[in-house]
Structure formats: C-alpha cells, structure tokens
Chimera marker file (.cmm) of the C-alpha trace (Angstrom):
<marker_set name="trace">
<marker id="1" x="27.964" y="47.998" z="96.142" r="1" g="1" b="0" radius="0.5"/>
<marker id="2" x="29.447" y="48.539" z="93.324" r="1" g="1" b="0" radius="0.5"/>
<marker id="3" x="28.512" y="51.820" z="92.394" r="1" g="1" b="0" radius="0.5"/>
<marker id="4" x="29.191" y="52.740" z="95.941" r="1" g="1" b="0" radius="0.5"/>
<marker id="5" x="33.387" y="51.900" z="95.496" r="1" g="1" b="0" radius="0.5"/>
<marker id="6" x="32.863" y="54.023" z="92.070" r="1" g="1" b="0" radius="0.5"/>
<marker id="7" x="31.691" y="57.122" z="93.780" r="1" g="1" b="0" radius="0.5"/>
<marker id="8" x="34.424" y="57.192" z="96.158" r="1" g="1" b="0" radius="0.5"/>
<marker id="9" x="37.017" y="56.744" z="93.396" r="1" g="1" b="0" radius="0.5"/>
<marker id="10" x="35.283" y="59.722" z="91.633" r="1" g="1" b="0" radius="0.5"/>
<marker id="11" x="35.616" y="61.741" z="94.758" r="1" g="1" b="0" radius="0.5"/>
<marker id="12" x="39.523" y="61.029" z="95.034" r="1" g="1" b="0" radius="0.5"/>
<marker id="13" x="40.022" y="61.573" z="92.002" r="1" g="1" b="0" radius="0.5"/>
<marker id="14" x="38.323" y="65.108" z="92.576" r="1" g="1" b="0" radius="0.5"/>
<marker id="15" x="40.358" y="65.769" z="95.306" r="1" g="1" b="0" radius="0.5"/>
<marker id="16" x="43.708" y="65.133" z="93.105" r="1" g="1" b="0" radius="0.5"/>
<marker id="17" x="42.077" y="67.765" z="91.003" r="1" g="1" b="0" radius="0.5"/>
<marker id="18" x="42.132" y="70.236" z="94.146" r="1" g="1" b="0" radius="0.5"/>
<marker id="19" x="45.537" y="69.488" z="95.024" r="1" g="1" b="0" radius="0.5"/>
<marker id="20" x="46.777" y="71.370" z="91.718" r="1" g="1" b="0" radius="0.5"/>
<marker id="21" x="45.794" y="75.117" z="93.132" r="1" g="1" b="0" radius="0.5"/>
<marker id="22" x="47.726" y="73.967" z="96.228" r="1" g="1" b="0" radius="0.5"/>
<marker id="23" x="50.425" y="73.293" z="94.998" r="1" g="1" b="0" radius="0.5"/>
<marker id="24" x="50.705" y="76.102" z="92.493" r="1" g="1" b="0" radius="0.5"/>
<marker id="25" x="50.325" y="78.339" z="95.682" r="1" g="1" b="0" radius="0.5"/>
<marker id="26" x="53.325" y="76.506" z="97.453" r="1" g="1" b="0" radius="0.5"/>
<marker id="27" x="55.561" y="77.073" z="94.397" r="1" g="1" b="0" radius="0.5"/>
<marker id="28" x="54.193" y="80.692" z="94.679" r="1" g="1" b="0" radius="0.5"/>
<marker id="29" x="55.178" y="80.832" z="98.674" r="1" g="1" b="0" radius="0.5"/>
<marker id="30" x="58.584" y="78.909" z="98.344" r="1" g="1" b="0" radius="0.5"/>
<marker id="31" x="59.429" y="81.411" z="95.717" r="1" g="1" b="0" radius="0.5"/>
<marker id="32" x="58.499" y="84.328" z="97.478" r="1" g="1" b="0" radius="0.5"/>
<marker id="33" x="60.042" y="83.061" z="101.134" r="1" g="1" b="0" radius="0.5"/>
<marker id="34" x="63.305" y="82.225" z="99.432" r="1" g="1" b="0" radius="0.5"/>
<marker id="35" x="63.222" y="86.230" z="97.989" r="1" g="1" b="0" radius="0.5"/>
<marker id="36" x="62.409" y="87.311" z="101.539" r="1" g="1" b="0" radius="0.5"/>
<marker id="37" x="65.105" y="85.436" z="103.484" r="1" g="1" b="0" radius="0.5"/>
<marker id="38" x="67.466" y="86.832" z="101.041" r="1" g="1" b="0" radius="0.5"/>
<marker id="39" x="66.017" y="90.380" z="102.310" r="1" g="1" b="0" radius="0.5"/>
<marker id="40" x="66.192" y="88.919" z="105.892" r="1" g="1" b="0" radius="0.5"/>
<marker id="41" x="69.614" y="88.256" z="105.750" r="1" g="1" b="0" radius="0.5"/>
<marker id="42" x="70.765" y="91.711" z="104.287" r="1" g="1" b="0" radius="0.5"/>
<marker id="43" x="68.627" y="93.544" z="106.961" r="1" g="1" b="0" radius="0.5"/>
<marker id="44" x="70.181" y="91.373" z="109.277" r="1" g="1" b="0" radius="0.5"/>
<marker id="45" x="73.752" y="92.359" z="107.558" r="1" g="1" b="0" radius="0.5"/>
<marker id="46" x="72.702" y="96.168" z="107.754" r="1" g="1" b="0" radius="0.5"/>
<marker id="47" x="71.486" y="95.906" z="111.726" r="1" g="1" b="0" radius="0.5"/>
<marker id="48" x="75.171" y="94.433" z="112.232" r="1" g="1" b="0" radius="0.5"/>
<marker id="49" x="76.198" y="97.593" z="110.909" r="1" g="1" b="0" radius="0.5"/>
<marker id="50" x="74.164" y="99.768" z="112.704" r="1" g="1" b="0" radius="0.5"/>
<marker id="51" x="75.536" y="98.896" z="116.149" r="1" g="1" b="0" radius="0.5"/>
<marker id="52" x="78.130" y="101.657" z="115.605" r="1" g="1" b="0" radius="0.5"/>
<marker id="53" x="75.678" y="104.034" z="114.470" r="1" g="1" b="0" radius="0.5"/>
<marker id="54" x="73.909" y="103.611" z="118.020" r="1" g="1" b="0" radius="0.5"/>
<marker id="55" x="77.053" y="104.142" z="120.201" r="1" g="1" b="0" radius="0.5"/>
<marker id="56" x="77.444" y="107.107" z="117.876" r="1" g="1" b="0" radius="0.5"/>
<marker id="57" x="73.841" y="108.291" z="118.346" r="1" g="1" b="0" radius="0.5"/>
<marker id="58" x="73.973" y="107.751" z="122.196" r="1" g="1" b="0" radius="0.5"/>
<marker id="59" x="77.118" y="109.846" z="122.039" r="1" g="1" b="0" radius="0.5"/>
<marker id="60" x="75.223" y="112.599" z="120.098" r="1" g="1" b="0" radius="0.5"/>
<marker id="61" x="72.370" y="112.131" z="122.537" r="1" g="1" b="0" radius="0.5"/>
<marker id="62" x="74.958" y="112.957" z="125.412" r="1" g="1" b="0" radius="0.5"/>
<marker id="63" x="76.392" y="116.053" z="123.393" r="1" g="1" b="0" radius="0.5"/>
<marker id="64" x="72.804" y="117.413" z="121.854" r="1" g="1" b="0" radius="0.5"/>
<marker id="65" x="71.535" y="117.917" z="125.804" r="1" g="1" b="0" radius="0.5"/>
<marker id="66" x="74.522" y="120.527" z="126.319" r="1" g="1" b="0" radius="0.5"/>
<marker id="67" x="74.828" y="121.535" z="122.336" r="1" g="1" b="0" radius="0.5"/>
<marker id="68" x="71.871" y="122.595" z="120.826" r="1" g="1" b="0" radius="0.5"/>
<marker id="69" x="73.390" y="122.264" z="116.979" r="1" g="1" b="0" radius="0.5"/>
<marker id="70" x="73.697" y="118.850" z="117.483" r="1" g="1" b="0" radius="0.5"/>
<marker id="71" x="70.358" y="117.763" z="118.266" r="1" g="1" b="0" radius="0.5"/>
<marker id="72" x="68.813" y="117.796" z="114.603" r="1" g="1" b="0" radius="0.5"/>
<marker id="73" x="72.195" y="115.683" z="113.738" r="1" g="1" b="0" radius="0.5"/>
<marker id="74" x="70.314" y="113.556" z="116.659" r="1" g="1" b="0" radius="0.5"/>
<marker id="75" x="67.100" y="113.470" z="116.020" r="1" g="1" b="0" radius="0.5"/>
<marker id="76" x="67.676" y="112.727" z="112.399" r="1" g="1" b="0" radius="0.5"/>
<marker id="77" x="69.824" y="109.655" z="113.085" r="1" g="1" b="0" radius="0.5"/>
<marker id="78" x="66.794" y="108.541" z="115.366" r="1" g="1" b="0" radius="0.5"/>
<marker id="79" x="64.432" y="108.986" z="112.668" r="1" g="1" b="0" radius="0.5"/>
<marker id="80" x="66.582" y="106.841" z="110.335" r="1" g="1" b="0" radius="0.5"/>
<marker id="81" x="66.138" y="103.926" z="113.301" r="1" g="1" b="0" radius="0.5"/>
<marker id="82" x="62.287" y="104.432" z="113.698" r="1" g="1" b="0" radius="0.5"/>
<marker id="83" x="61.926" y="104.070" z="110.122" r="1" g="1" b="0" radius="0.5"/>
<marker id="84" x="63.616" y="100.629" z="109.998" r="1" g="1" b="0" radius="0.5"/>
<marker id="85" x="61.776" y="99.807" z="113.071" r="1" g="1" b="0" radius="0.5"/>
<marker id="86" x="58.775" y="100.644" z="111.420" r="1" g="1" b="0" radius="0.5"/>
<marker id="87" x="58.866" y="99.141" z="107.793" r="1" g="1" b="0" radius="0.5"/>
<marker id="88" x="59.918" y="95.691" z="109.710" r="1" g="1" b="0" radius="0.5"/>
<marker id="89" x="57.508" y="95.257" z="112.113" r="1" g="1" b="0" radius="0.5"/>
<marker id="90" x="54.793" y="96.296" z="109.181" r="1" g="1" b="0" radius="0.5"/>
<marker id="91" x="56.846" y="93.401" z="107.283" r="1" g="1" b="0" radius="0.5"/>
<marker id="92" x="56.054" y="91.314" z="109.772" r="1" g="1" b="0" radius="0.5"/>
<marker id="93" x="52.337" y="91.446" z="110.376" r="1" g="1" b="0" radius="0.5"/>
<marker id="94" x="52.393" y="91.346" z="107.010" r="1" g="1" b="0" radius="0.5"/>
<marker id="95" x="53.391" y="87.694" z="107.386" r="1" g="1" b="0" radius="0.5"/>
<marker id="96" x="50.678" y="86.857" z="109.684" r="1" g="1" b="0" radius="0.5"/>
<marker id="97" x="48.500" y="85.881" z="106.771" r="1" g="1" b="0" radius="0.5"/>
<marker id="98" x="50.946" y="83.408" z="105.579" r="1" g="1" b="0" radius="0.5"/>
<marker id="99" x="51.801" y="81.990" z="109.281" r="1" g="1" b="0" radius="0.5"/>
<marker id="100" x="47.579" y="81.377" z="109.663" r="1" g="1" b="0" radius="0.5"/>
<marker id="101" x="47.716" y="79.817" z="106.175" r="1" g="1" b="0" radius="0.5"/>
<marker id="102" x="50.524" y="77.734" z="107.231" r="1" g="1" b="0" radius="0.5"/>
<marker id="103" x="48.081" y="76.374" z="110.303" r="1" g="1" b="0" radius="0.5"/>
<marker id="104" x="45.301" y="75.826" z="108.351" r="1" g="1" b="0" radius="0.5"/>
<marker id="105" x="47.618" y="73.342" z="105.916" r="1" g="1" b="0" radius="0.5"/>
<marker id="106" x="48.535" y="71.604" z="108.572" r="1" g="1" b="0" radius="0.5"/>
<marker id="107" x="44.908" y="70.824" z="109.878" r="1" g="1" b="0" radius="0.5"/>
<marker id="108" x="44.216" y="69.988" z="105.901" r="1" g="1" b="0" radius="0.5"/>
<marker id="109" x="47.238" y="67.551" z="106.599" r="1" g="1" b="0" radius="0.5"/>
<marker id="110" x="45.538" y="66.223" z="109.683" r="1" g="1" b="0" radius="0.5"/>
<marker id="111" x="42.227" y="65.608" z="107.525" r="1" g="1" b="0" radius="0.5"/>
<marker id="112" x="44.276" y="63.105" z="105.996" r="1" g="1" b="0" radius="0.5"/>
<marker id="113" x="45.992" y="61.370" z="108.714" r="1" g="1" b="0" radius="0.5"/>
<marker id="114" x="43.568" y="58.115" z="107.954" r="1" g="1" b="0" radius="0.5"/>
<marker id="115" x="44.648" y="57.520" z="104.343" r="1" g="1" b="0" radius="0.5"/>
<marker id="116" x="47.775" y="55.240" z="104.960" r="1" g="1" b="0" radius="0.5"/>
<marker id="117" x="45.259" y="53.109" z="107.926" r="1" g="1" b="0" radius="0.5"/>
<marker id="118" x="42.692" y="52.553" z="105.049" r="1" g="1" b="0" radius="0.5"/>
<marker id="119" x="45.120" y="52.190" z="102.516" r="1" g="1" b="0" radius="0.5"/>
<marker id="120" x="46.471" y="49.310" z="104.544" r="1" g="1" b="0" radius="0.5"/>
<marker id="121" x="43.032" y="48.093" z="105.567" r="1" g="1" b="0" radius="0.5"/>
<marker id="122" x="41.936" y="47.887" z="102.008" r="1" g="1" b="0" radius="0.5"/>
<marker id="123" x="45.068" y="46.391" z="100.137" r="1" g="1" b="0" radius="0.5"/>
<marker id="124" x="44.637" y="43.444" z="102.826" r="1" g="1" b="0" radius="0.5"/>
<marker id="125" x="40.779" y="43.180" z="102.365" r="1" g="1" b="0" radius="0.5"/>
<marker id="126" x="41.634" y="42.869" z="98.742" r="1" g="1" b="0" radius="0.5"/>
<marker id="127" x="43.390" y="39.462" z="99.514" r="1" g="1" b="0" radius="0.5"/>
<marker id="128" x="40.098" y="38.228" z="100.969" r="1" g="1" b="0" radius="0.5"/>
<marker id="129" x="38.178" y="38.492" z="98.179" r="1" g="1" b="0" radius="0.5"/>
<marker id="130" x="41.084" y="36.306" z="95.832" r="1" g="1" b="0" radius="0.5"/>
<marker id="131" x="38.859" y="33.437" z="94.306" r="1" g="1" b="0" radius="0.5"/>
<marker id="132" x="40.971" y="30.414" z="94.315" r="1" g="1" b="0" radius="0.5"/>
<marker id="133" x="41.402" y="30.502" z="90.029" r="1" g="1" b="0" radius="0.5"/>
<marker id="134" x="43.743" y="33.529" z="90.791" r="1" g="1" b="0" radius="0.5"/>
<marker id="135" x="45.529" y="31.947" z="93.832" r="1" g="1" b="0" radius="0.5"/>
<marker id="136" x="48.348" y="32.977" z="94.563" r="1" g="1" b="0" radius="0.5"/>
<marker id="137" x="48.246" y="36.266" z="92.058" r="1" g="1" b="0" radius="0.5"/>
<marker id="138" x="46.719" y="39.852" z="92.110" r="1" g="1" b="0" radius="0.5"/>
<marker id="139" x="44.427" y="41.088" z="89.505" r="1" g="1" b="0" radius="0.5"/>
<marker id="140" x="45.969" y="43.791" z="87.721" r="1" g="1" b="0" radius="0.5"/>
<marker id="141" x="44.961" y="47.369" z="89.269" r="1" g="1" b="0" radius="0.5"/>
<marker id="142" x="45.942" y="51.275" z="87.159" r="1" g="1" b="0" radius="0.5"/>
<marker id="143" x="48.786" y="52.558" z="88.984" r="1" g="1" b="0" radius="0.5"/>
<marker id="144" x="47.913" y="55.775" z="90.562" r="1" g="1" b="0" radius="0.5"/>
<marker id="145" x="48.913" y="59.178" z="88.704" r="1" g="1" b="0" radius="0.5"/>
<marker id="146" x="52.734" y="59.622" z="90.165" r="1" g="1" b="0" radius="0.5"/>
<marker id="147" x="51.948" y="63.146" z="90.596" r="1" g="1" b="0" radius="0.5"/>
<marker id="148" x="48.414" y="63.319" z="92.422" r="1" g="1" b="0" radius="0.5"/>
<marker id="149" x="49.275" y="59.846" z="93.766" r="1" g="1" b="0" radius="0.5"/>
<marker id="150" x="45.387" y="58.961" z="92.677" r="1" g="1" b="0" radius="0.5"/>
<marker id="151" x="44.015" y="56.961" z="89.661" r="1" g="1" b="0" radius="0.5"/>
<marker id="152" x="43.706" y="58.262" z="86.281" r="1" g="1" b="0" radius="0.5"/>
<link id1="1" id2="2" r="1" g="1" b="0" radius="0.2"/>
<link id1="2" id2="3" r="1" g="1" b="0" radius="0.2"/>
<link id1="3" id2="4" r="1" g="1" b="0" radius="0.2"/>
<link id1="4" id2="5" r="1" g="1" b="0" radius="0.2"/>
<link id1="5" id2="6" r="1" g="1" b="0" radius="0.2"/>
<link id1="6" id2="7" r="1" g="1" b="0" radius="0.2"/>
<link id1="7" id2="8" r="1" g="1" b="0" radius="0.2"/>
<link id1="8" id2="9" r="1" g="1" b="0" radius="0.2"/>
<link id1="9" id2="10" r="1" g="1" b="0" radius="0.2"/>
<link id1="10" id2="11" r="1" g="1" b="0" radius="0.2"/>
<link id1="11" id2="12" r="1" g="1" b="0" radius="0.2"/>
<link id1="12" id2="13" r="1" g="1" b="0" radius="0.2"/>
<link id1="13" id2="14" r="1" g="1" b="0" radius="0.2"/>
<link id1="14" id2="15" r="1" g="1" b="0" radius="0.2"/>
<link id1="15" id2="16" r="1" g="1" b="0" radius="0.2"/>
<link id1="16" id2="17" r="1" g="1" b="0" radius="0.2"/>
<link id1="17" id2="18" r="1" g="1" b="0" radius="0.2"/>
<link id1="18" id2="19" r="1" g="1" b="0" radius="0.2"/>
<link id1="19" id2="20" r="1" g="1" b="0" radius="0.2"/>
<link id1="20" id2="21" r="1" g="1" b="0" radius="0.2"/>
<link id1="21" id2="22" r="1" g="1" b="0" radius="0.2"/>
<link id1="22" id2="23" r="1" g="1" b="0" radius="0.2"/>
<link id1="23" id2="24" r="1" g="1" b="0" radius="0.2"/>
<link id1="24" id2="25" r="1" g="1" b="0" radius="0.2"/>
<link id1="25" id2="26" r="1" g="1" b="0" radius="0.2"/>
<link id1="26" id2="27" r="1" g="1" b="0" radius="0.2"/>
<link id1="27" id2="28" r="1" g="1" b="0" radius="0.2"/>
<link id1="28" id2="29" r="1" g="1" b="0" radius="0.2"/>
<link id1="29" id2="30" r="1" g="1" b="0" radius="0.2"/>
<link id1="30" id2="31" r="1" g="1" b="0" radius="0.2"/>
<link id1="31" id2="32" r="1" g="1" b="0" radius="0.2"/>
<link id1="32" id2="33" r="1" g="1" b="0" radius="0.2"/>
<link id1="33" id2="34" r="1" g="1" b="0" radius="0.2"/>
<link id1="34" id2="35" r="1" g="1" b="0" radius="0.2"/>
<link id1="35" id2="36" r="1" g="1" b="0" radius="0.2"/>
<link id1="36" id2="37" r="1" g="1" b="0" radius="0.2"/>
<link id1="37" id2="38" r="1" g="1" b="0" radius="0.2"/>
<link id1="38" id2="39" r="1" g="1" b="0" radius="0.2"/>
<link id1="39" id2="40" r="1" g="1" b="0" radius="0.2"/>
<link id1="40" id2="41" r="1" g="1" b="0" radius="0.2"/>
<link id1="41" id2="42" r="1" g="1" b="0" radius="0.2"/>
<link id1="42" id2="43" r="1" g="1" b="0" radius="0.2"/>
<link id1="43" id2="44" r="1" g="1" b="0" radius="0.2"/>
<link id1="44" id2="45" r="1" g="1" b="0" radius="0.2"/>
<link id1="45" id2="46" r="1" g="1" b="0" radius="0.2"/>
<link id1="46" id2="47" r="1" g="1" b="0" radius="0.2"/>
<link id1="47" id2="48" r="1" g="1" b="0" radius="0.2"/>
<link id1="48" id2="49" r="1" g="1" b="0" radius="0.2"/>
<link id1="49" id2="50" r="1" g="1" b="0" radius="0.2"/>
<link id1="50" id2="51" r="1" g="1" b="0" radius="0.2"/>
<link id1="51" id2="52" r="1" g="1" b="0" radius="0.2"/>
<link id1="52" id2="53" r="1" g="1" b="0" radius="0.2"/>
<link id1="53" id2="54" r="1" g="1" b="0" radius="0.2"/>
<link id1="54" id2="55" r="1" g="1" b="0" radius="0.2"/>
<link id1="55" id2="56" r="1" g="1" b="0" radius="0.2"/>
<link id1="56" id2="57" r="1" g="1" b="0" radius="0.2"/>
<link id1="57" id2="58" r="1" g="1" b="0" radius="0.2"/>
<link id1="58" id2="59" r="1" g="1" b="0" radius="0.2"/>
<link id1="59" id2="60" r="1" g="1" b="0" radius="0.2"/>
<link id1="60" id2="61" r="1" g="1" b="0" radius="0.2"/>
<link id1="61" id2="62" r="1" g="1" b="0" radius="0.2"/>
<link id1="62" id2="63" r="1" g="1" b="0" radius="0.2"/>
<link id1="63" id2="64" r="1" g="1" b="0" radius="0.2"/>
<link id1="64" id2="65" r="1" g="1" b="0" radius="0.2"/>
<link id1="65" id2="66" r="1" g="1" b="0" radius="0.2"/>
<link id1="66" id2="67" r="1" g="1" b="0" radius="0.2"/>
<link id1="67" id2="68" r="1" g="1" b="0" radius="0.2"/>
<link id1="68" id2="69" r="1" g="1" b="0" radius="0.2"/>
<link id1="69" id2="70" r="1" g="1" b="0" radius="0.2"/>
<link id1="70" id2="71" r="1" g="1" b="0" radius="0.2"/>
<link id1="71" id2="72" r="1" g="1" b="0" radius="0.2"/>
<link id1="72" id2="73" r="1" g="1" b="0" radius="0.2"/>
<link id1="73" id2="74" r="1" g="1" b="0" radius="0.2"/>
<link id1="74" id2="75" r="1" g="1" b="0" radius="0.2"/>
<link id1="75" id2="76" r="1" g="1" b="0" radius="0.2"/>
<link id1="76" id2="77" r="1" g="1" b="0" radius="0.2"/>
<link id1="77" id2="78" r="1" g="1" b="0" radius="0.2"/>
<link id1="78" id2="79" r="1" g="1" b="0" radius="0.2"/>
<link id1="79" id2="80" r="1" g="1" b="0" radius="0.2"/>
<link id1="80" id2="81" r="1" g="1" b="0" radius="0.2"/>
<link id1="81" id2="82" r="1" g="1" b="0" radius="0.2"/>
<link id1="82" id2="83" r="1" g="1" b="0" radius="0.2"/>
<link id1="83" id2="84" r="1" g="1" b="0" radius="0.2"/>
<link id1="84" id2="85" r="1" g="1" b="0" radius="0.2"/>
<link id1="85" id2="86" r="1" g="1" b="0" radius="0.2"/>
<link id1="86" id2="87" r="1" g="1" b="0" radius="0.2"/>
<link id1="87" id2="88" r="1" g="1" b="0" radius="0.2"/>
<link id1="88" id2="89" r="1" g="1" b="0" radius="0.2"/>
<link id1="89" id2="90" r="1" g="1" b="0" radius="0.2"/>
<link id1="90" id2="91" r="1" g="1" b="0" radius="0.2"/>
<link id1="91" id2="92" r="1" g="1" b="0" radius="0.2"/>
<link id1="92" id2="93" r="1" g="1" b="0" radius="0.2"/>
<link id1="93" id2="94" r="1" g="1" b="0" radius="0.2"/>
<link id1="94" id2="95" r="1" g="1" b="0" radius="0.2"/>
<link id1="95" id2="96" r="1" g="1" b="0" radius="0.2"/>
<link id1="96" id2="97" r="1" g="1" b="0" radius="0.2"/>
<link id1="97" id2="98" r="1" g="1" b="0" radius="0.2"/>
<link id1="98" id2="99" r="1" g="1" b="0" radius="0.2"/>
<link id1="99" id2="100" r="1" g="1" b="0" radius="0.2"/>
<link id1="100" id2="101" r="1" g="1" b="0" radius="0.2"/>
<link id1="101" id2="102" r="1" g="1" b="0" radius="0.2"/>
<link id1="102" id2="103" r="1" g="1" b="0" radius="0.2"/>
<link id1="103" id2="104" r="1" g="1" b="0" radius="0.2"/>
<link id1="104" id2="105" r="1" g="1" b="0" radius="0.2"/>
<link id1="105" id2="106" r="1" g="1" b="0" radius="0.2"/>
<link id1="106" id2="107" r="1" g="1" b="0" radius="0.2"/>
<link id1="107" id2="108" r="1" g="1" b="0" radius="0.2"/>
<link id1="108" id2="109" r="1" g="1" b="0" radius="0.2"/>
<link id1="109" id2="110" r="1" g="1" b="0" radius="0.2"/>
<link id1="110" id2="111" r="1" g="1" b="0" radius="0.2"/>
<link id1="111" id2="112" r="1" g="1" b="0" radius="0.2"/>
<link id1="112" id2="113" r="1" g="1" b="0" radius="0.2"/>
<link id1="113" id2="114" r="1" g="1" b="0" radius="0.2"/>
<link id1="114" id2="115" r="1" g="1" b="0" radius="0.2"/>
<link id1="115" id2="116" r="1" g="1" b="0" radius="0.2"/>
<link id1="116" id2="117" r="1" g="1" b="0" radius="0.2"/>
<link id1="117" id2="118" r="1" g="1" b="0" radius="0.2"/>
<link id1="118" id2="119" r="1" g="1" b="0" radius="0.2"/>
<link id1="119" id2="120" r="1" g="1" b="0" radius="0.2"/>
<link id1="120" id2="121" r="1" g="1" b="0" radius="0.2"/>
<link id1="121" id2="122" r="1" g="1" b="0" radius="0.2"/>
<link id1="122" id2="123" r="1" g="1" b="0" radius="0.2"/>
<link id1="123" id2="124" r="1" g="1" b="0" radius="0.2"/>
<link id1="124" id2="125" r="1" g="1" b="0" radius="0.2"/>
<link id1="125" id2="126" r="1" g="1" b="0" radius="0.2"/>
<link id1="126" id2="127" r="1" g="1" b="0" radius="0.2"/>
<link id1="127" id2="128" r="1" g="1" b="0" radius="0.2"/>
<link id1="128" id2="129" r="1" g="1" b="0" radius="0.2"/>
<link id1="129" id2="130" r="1" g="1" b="0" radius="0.2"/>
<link id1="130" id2="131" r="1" g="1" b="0" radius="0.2"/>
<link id1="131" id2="132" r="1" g="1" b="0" radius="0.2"/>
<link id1="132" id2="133" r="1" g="1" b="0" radius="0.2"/>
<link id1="133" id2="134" r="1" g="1" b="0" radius="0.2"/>
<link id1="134" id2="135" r="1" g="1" b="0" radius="0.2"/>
<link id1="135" id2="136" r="1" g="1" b="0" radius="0.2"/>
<link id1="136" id2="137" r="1" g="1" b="0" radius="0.2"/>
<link id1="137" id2="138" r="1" g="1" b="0" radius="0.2"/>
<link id1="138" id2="139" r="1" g="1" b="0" radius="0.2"/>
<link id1="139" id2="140" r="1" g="1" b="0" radius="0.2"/>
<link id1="140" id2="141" r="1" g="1" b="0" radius="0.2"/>
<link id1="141" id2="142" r="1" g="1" b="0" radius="0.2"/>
<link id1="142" id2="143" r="1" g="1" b="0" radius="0.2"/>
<link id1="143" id2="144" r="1" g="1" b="0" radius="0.2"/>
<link id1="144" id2="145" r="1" g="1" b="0" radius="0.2"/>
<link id1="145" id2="146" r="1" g="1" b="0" radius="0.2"/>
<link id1="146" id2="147" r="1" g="1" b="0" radius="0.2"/>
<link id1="147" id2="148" r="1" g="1" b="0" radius="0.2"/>
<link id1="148" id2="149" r="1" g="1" b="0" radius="0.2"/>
<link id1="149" id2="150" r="1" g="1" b="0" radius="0.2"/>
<link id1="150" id2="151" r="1" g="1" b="0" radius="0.2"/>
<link id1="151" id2="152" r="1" g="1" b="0" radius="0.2"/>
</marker_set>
C-alpha cells in the first residue's frame, strides 16, 4: 500500500518538473503580448490618423474619374491602405497559433479541476488514521515546494 502512495508522490513530483517548460513559455508569451499591444495601440493611433487620408482619397477617387493625372496620386494612396490591410490581417492569423495554444491550456487546466476535491478528501482521511498516542496533533508532513506547490 505503501509503495502504492510512493508512486503517486513520484508522479507529482514529475509533473512539478513539467510545469517548468510551461511556465518559461508563459514568461515568453506575456513578454511578447505586452510588445504586441504596444504595436496594437500605435496601429490603432496611426488608423485614427488615417481617417483623413480616406476622405482625401475618396475625394481623389471623385477627381481621378474626370482627371486622368490624378489617378496614380489615387491608386498609390490605395496601395498604401491595402498594404496595412494586408500586413494586419497576416498579423493576425499569425496569432491563431497562440489563440489554439491558449485552448489547449485551458483543457490542461480542466485536467486538474479534481486536485483541490482530493486534496480535501485526503487531508480529512488523514485524521482517520490519528492513533490515539498523537491525539489531538498532526504528524509532521514536508511543506510542498512554494513554487511547484509539490513536495521536494
């Protein structure tokens, strides 16, 4: 029986081991999200500025049908757009990667959902096996490593 609780410890304490990648790779991601919502917001401050530009490039839309000199003006103003366009929608399906990672943390999350229940369940089992020399007192247990949360 014995051996049994041994190899389970072994196997948490593996899984503490595991959780040191992951969390390396969500220092990595917080890093490189807080970089890209900087870049977010100063697209965001550029497209604020770019709302003349449109009116303007309507106008020249309007004067390019009747004015053929101003339709490379016109056309070069709406390549400037389709580029933007272009590199951000590329930006974002090149977050798609990160959103299915996201989703497949959370289901590793979910994989875990029974931990505080048996927790629970076997901090109060542990009071049923007190032998009446120790009534009234806990034998003494390692605390679990603050970072993993597991024992050393």
């Amino acid at each position: 029986m014995f051996e049994q609780t041994g190899a389970f410890q072994r196997r948490l304490k593996e899984l503490g081991a595991m959780f040191e990648p992951i969390e390396r790779v969500g220092k990595a991601a917080a890093d490189s999200f807080a970089s890209l919502n900087t870049f977010h917001d100063q697209l965001a401050k550029l497209g604020r500025s770019f709302e003349p530009m449109k009116a303007f490039q309507a106008q020249l839309a309007d004067l390019a049908q009747t004015f053929e000199p101003m339709r490379a003006l016109q056309d070069q103003l709406s390549q400037i757009g389709d580029s933007f366009q272009l590199e951000i929608a590329q930006l974002a399906n090149a977050l798609e990667p990160a959103r299915l990672f996201r989703e497949k943390i959370t289901e590793l999350a979910r994989a875990f959902d029974p931990v505080g229940e048996l927790d629970e369940g076997f901090r109060a089992l542990r009071n049923s096996f007190r032998s009446s020399a120790h009534d009234g007192e806990l034998l003494a247990v390692e605390p679990p490593n603050t970072q993993t949360g597991l024992p050393n």
